[in-house]
N, C-alpha and C positions, 0 to 999 in steps of 0.2 A: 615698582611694586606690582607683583600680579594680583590679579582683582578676577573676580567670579565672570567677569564679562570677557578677560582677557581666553579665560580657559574655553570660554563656549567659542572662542575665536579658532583653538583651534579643528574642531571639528565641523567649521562652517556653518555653525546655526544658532540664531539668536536668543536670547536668555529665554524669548516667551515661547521657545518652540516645547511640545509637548514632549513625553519621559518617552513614547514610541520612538519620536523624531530624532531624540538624541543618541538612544540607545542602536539605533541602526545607523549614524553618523557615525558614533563608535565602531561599530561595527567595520564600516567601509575604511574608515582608518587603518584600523588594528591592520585587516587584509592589505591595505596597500603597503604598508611602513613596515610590515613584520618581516624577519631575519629570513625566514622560511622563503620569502618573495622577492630579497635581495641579497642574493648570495654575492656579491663582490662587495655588498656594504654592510658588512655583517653587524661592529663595532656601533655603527651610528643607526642603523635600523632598528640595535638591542636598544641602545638609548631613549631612541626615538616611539619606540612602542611602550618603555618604560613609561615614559613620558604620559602618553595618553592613557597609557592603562590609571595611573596617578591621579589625572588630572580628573577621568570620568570617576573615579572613584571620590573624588572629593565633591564633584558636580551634588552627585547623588548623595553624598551627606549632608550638604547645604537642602539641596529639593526636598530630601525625607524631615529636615528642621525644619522648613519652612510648615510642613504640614502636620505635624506632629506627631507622626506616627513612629515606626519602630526604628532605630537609628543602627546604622551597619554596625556589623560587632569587628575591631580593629585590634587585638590583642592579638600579640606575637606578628606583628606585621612588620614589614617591610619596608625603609626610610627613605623615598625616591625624591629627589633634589629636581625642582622645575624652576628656573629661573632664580636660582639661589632661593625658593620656599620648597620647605621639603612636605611632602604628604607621604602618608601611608596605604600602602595596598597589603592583603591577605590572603595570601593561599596556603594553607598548611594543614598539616594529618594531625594526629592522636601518636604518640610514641611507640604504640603496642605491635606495631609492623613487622613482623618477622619477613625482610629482604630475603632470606633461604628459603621460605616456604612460598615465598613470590615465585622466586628463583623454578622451584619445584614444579608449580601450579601453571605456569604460564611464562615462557621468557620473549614474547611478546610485551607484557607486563612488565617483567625488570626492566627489559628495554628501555620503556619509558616514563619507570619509574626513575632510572639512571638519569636520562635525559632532564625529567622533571627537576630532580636535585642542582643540577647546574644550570638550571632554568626557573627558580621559583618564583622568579615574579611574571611570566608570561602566563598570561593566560590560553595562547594555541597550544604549550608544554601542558600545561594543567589539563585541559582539555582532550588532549591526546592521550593521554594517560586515564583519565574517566572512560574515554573512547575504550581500550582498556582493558581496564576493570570490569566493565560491563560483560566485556568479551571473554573474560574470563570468571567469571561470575565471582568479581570479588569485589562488588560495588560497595559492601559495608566498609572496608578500608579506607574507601575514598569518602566517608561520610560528608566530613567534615567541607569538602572541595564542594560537592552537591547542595550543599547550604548554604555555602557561600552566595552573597550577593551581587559580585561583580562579577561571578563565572555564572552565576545564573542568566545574566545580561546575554553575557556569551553565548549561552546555549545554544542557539542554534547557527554558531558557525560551525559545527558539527560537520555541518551539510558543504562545507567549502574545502572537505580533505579526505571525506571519509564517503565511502560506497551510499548512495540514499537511501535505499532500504534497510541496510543495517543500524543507518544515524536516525532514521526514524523511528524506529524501534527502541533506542536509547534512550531516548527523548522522552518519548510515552513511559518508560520505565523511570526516567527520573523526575514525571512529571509526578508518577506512581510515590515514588520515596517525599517528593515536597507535599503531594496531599495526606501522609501518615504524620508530616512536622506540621502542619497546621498551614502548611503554605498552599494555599489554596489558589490565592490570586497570580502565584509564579507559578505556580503546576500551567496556569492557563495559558500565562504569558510565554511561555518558552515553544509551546505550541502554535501558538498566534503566533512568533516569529517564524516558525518552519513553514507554518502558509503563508505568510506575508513573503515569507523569499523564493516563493513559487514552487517551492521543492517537496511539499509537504506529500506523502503517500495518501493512501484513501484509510487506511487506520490511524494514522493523525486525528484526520479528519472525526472519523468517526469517534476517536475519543474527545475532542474538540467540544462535539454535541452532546457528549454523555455529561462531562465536567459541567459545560453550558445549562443544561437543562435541568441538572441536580443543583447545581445554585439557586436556579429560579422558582422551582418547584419543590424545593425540601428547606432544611436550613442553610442558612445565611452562614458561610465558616466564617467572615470575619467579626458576628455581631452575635452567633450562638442560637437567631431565631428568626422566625420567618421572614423571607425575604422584602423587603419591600416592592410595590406597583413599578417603581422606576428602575430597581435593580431587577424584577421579574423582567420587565419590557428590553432593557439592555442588552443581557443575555439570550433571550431568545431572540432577538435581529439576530444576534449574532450566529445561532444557527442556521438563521434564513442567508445571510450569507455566507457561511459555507456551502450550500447549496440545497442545504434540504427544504425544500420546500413542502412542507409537509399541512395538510388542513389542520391537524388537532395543534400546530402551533403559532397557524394565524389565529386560531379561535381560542388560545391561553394569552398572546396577546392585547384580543378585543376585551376578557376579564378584565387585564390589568391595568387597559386603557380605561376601563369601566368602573373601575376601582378609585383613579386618581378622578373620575368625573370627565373626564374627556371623552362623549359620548361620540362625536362624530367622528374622531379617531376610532375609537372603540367598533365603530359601525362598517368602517372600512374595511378593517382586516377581519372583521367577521363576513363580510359579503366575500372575501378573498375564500375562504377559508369555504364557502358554500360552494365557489363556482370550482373548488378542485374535488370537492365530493359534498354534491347536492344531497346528500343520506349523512350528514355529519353527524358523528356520535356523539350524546355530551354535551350537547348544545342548547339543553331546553332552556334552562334559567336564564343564559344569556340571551340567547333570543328572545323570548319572552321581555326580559326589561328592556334592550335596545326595540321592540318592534319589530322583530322577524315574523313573518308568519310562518306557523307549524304544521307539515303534515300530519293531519289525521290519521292517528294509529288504530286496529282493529279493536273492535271493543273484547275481551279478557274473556267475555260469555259468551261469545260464537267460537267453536269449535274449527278450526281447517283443516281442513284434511291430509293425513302424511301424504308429503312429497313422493311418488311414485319415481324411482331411478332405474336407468336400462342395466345399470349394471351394480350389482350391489354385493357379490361376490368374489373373492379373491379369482376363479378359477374361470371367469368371465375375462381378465385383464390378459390382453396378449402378452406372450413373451418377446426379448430383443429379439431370439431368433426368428419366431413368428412373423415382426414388422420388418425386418430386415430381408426375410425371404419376398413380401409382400413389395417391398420398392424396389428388391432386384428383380421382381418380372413386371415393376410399374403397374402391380394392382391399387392403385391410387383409389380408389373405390373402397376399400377395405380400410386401408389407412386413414382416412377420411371418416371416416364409419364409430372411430374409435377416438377422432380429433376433436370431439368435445368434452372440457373438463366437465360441465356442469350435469352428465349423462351417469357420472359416476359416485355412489353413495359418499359422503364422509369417512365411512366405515374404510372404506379400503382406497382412498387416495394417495395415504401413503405409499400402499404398494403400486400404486397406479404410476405415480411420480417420474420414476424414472422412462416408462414407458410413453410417458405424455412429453419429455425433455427429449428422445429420441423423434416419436413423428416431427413433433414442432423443427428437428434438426432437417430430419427427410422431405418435406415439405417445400422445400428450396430448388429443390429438382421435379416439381409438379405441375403440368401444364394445367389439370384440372379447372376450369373455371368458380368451383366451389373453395378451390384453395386459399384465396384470401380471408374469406370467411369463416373458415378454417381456423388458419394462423390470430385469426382476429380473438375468436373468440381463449386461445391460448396464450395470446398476449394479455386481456385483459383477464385472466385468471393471476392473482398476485399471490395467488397463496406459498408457493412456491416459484424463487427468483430464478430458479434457473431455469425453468418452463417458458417465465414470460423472457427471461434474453433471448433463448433461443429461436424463439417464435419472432423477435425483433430483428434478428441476425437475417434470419430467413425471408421476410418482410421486406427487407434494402433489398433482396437478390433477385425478388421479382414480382416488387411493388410498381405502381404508376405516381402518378400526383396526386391525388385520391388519397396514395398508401403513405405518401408524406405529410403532408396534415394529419393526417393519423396519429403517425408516432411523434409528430409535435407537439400532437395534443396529448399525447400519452407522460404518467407519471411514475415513474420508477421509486422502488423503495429504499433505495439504498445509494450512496454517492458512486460506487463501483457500478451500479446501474445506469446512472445518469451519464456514468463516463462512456458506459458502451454503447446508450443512445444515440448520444452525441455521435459518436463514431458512424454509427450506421446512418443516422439521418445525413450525415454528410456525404455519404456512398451512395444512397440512392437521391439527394440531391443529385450528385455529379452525374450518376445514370440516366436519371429523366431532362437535367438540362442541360450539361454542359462537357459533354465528353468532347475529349479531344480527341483527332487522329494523328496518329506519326505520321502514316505518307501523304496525309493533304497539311497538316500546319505544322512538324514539329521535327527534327531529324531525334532520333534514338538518344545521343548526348543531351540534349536539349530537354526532351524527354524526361529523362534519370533527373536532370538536375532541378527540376518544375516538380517533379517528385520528393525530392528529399528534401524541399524548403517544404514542402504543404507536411511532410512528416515533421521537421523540425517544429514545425508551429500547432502540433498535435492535432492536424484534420488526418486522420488514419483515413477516413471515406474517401478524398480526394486523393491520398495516398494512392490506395487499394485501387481505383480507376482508372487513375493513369499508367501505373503496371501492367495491370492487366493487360489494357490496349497494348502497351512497349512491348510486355513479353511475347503475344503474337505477332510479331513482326519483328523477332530477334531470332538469330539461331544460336544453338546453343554454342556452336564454337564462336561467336562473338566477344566480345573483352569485357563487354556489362551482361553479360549472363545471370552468370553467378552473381553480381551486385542484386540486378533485378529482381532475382529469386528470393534471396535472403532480406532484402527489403520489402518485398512483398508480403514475404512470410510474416515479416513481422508486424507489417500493418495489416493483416489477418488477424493474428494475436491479439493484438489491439483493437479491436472490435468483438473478441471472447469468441470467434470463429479457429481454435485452436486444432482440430481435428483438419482442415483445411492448409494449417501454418507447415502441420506437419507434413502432409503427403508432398506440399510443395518442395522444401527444403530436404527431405530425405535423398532422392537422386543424386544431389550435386555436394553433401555433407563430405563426401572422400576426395573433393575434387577442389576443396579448399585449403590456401595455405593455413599455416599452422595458428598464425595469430586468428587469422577470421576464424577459422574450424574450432577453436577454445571458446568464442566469443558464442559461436553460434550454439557449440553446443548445450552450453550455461543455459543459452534460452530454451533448445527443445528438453531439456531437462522439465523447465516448468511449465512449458506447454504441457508434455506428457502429464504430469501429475495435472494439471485441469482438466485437461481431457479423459484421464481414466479415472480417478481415485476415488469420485463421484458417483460409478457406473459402476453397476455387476458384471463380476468377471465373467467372460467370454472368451473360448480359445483363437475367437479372429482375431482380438488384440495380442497374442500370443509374440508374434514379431517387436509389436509397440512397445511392449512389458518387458521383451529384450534388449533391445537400444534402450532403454533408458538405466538398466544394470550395467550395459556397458560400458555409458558414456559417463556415467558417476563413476566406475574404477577407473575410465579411461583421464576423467578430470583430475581422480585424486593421485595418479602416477605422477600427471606432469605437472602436478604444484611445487611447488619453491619454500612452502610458509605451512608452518604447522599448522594454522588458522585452516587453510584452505582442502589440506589433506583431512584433518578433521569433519571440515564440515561438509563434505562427499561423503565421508564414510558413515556420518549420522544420517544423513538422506538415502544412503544405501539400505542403512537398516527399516528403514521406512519401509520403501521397495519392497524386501526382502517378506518383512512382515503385510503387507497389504499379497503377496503372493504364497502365503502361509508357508516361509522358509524360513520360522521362528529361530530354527538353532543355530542358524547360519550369524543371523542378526544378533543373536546373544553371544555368539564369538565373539564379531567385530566390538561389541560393546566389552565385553572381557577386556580385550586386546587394549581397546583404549584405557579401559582401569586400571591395565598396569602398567602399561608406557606413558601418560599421560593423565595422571591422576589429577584428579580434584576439577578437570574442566568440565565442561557444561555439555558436552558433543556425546556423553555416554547416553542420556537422553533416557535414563531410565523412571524419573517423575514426571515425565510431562508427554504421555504417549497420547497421540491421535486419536478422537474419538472416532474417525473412519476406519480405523484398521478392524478389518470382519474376517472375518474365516470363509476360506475360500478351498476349493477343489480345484486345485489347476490339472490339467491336461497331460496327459501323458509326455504330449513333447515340448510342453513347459516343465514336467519334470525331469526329463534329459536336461535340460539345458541349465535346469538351476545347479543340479549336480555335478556339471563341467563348469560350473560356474563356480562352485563354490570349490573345486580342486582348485584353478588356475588364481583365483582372487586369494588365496588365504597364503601361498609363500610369497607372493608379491609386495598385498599389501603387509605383513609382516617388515620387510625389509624395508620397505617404504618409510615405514611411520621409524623405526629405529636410526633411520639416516636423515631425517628432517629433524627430530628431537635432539639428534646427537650431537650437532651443530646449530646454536641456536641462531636466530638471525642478526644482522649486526644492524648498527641505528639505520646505516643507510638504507638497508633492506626491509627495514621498519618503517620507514616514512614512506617509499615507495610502495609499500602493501596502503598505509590510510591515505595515499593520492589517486592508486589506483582507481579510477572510479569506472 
């Protein structure tokens, strides 16, 4: 007789383990036992996944009784037999599917929708097919599969088949569809799984925090009305450990802890929440009842006197060219001059911005002794994040120990911030202590390889260090050159030093075989777009702005998968339009409307808020114009020879492993 104890035997964990513990035991099963991971045991793998699929699915009917809450919906399911008792599992559509117009819209889709049909009871087929759907924007189809409660379990093996960025981005969207069903608590949980399996991007994240913090701070979705003390407290840890460490949510904390009576809890993460900004806002009432003492605010009836600013005018604020003529003759004096935010009115910061994200960049190259002081006071300006990275970037490159406590002590505002911290404090860590050399401790192999375990383990600073040193002491006709380079480059990257990733890696781009050169160029693709798409056009980036038209036609020639030709030629139109070559871009998007109707690549509802109008350069406009002869009977032919043959399963599973 099987018995509820028997079933948690087989996924190694005992009846009292929690719904996390089980559901990622699940997990690790599914992955080991599934057909996809034992191709010579196909027969007893199907079985065997059957199996567990069954068996967690009955787990979780039991656990959701035991508590009384909503019970799995099991109609029209599937009769799987585990030790002569049989249970029921569910994965199933709505009738209304037009196969043709699948057919039409996407045959990445048929594919595995085809698949899925001789595959209903797996959940990696299910999955793979929402993978999808998504991809083809036809995730209403799959409603049904997205609600389901033992694919939502699944969720995020996503991340064990499919590109990470793309399965993150899913995820978030199907977290998007459970919060419109009232599924509030699995919106959350499917996310909590993609950081719990270490895979999670920095928009995860950041949705993570929005869900979290809209729980604890508005209404309660599962009770209809404010949240309670305990469910406030809950949630917000939880954004403290995603990483935000933020003052206004130790100090919603101390509230809540203040709420339940728990005053010396309460008092804790209020005193947290002071020592990250001793100006905390918001803070009287609770300070006041726990015993804070209050700065004395100015009395309302003394007048101050407006703020005097050195520059308060648009026509005061240098241009790029200005600052850039001024560090190419090392007028570090001038540039300096101009290196405090706080000189400049409110009034025209905006326009100020990009020209303060430029010094802060140039600054890295300044022997000046004022220079720290400089960068300091541009780091600790938060108004704008990409001011204070750059000012942090620049800070590792010619800090001391001083300049590391520093940025230790420094709080970024965003998780994407903290990651590039991170980065850099571990770069000028490795600068001020612990550099190695090749010719006294290390041969060049040795070298590379002490490099790419500190990349693997995400110290990009420790990375970028030991490069550095390898590469002066490599010549280029060596056999780890080019490895050198492009790992370098990309632990450049990895620290938001992308302007850097590039110069490095441009040289030796044509001197790569085919597979690295595809790989590599995918990333200076997205280098380029950080580094330019932010910044006022300039004919010195005229070159940059070319390589990146090229290597997007060049990626979408030598794709294989209508996915990948697609999705180049939507980034082209990007390109195109950030370079005011609207009509070029409204072709390609044509083009795709009628070879490729109804997919998501034409991009015409969801345009860029950075795309501006721009003047480009007389020999930016040569170039767009050879540009657009040579691209338009290419990629013509191109997109009609990828659609004309769709891809077959096998080429289909090999595009979602591709990672």
């Amino acid at each position: 007789m099987v018995t509820t104890d028997s079933l948690y035997e087989l996924f190694g964990v005992p009846p009292t383990c929690t719904d996390d513990e089980l559901r990622r035991a699940y997990h690790h099963a599914l992955l080991q036992h599934h057909p996809d991971r034992n191709p010579h045991q196909i027969e007893s793998a199907t079985v065997k996944t059957q199996q567990l699929t069954a068996a967690y699915a009955e787990l979780k009917k039991c656990r959701t009784a035991q508590r009384g809450t909503r019970k799995i919906d099991d109609k029209h399911g599937i009769g799987i037999t585990v030790d002569g008792v049989e249970f029921t599992v569910q994965f199933s559509f709505g009738s209304e599917v037009d196969v043709q117009d699948i057919a039409k819209r996407k045959v990445a889709f048929r594919a595995e929708w085809e698949k899925f049909l001789q595959n209903p009871s797996d959940p990696i087929c299910a999955l793979q097919l929402v993978h999808a759907a998504f991809r083809a924007e036809q995730q209403d189809l799959v409603k049904q599969l997205l609600l389901n409660p033992i694919l939502i379990d699944s969720a995020s093996l996503l991340l064990s088949f499919a590109k990470t960025d793309p399965a993150c981005e899913i995820l978030i969207r199907w977290a998007e569809v459970l919060q419109q069903n009232q599924r509030a608590k699995e919106a959350i949980q499917i996310l909590e799984d993609a950081f719990a399996a270490g895979k999670a991007s920095l928009s995860v994240k950041d949705e993570l925090r929005s869900l979290h913090y809209a729980w604890a701070q508005y209404t309660d979705p599962t009770t209809g009305s404010k949240a309670t003390p305990q469910v406030r407290i809950e949630h917000l840890r939880h954004i403290l450990e995603l990483g935000f460490q933020y003052d206004y949510i130790y100090k919603l904390i101390a509230e809540a802890y203040h709420d339940l009576g728990e005053d010396e809890q309460a008092r804790a993460y209020l005193s947290q929440a002071y020592e990250l900004n001793p100006e905390l806002s918001g803070a009287v009432r609770i300070s006041r009842a726990l015993g804070f003492p209050q700065t004395p605010k100015p009395s309302p009836r003394k007048t101050q006197s407006p703020t005097k600013y050195k520059y308060s005018r648009p026509d005061q604020i240098p241009s790029s060219a200005q600052i850039r003529e001024w560090v190419e003759k090392s007028n570090w004096s001038a540039v300096i001059e101009f290196a405090n935010p706080n000189d400049y009115s409110p009034r025209i910061l905006s326009k100020a911005r990009e020209g303060l994200c430029q010094i802060a960049s140039s600054l890295e190259k300044c022997k000046d002794p004022r220079t720290t002081e400089a960068l300091t006071n541009l780091l600790n300006f938060n108004y704008y994040w990409d001011v204070s990275e750059a000012a942090v970037t620049s800070l590792s490159k010619i800090g001391d120990k001083h300049t590391l406590d520093l940025l230790r002590k420094f709080r970024p505002g965003n998780s994407r911030g903290q990651v590039h911290l991170e980065a850099c404090i571990s770069y000028l860590q490795a600068r001020v202590n612990s550099r190695l050399s090749v010719t006294a401790e290390a041969s060049p192999p040795e070298m590379f390889a002490q490099a790419e375990r500190a990349f693997v383990k995400e110290n990009y600073g420790q990375t970028r260090m030991l490069l550095e040193d390898l590469i002066t002491h490599t010549e280029p006709s060596h056999s780890l050159y080019s490895d050198t380079v492009t790992l370098l480059a990309r632990s450049c990257a990895k620290m938001n030093d992308t302007r850097t990733a590039i110069e490095l890696i441009k040289p030796i781009l044509d001197k790569l075989p085919e597979k690295p050169r595809h790989k590599t160029s995918q990333d200076i693709v997205s280098w380029l777009w950080e580094d330019l798409v932010f910044r006022e056009y300039t004919p010195t980036n005229d070159e940059n702005y070319s390589l990146a038209l090229e290597l997007h036609l060049e990626l979408a020639l030598a794709a294989q998968n209508p996915d990948d030709v697609l999705e180049n030629l939507r980034s082209l139109t990007r390109w195109l339009e950030l370079l005011g070559a609207g009509d070029t871009a409204q072709w390609i998007r044509q083009l795709i409307r009628t070879e490729a109707p109804g997919t998501w690549y034409v991009d015409k509802h969801n345009r860029e808020q950075y795309v501006r109008n721009v003047s480009p350069s007389q020999y930016m406009k040569n170039r767009l114009a050879t540009f657009d002869r040579r691209m338009k009977a290419r990629v013509t032919t191109k997109l009609k020879q990828v659609l004309k043959n769709p891809p077959t399963l096998e080429s289909t599973e090999l595009l979602l492993n591709d990672r």
